[in-house]
C-alpha positions as CSV (number, residue, x, y, z in Angstrom):
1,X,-90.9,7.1,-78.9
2,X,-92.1,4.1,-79.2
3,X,-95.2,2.5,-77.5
4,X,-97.9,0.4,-77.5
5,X,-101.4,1.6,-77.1
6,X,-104.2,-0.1,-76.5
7,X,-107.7,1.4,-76.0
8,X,-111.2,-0.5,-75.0
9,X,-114.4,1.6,-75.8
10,X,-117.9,0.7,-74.8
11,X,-117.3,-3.0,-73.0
12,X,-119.4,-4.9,-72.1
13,X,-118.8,-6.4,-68.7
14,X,-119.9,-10.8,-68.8
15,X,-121.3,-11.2,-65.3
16,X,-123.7,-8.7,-63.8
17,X,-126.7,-10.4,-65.0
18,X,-129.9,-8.5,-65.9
19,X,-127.3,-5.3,-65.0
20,X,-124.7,-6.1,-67.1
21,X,-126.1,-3.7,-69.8
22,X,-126.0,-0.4,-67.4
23,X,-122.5,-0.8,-67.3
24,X,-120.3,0.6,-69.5
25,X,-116.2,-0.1,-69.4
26,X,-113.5,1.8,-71.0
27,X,-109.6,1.5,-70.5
28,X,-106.6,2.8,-72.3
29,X,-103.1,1.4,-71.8
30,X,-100.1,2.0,-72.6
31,X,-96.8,-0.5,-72.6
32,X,-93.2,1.2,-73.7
33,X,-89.4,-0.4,-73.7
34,X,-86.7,1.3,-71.5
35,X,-83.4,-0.5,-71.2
36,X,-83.8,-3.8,-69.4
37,X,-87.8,-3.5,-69.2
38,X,-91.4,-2.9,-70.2
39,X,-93.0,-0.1,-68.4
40,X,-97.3,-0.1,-68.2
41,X,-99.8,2.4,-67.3
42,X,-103.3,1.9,-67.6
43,X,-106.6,4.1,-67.1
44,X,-109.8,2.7,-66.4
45,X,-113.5,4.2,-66.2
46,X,-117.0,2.5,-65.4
47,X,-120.1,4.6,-65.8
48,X,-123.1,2.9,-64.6
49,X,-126.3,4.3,-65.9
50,X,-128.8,5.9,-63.9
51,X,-131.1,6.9,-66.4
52,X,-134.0,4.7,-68.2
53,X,-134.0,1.3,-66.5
54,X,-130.9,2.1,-64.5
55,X,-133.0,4.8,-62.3
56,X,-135.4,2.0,-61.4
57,X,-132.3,0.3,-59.3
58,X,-132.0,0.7,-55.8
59,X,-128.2,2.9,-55.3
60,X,-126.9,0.1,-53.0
61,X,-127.7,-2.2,-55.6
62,X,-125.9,-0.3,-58.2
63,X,-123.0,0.4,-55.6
64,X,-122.8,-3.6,-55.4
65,X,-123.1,-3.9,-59.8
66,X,-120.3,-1.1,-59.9
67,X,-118.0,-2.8,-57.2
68,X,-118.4,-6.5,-59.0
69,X,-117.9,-4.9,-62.5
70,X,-114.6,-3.3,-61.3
71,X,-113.4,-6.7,-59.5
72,X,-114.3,-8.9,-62.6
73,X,-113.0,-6.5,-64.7
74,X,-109.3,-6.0,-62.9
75,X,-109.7,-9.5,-62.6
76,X,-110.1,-10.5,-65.9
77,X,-107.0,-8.1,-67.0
78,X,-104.6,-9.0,-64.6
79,X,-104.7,-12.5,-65.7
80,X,-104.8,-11.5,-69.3
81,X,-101.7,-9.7,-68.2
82,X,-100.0,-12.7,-66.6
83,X,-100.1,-14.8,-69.7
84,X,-101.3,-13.7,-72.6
85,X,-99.7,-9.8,-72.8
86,X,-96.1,-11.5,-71.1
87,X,-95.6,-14.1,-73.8
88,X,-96.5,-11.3,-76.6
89,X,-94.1,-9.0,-75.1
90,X,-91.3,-11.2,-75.5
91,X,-91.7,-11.9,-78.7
92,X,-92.3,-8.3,-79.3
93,X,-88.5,-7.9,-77.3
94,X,-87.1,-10.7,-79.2
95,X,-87.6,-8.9,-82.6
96,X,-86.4,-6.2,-81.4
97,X,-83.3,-6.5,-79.5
C-alpha cells in the first residue's frame, strides 16, 4: 500500500566531541495513512567503534558517548517530528483526501 519510507545511513551524530566520529547512526522509518490517521514505526541502531582509536577509550567512557548519542539523537527526531514531519504530513493528507 502506500507508505513513506525514510532511511538514514552512516550519521553522523553533532555533539560528542573528539568521539563523535566512533559513532555511527542509522534509522529507518516508516509513516502510512489508515482512515482518520498517520501510523509511524521507526528502527534505530548506534554502533560505537571499538576498534582503531575507539579501543583506546575507557568502556565507561564509551557507555557515556553511546547513552548521549542516543539522547541527542531521539532528541533531535522527536522535535523534527513535532514540527517539521506534522506540517508535511498534512499537506501530504490534504492532497490526498
Amino acid at each position: 500500500g502506500d507508505q513513506l519510507t525514510i532511511v538514514f545511513e552512516h550519521c553522523t551524530i553533532h555533539g560528542l566531541g573528539r568521539l563523535q566520529d566512533l559513532v555511527q547512526f542509522q534509522c529507518q522509518a516508516w509513516i502510512r495513512p489508515e482512515q482518520e490517521r498517520l501510523m509511524a514505526k521507526a528502527e534505530l541502531s548506534l554502533k560505537l567503534s571499538t576498534s582503531g582509536a575507539g579501543a583506546l577509550v575507557p568502556e565507561q567512557l564509551m557507555q557515556r558517548t553511546g547513552n548521549l548519542a542516543l539522547r541527542l539523537v531521539t532528541d533531535r527526531l522527536e522535535k523534527r517530528c513535532r514540527t517539521g514531519l506534522r506540517k508535511g504530513a498534512l499537506k501530504w493528507v490534504a492532497r490526498y483526501p
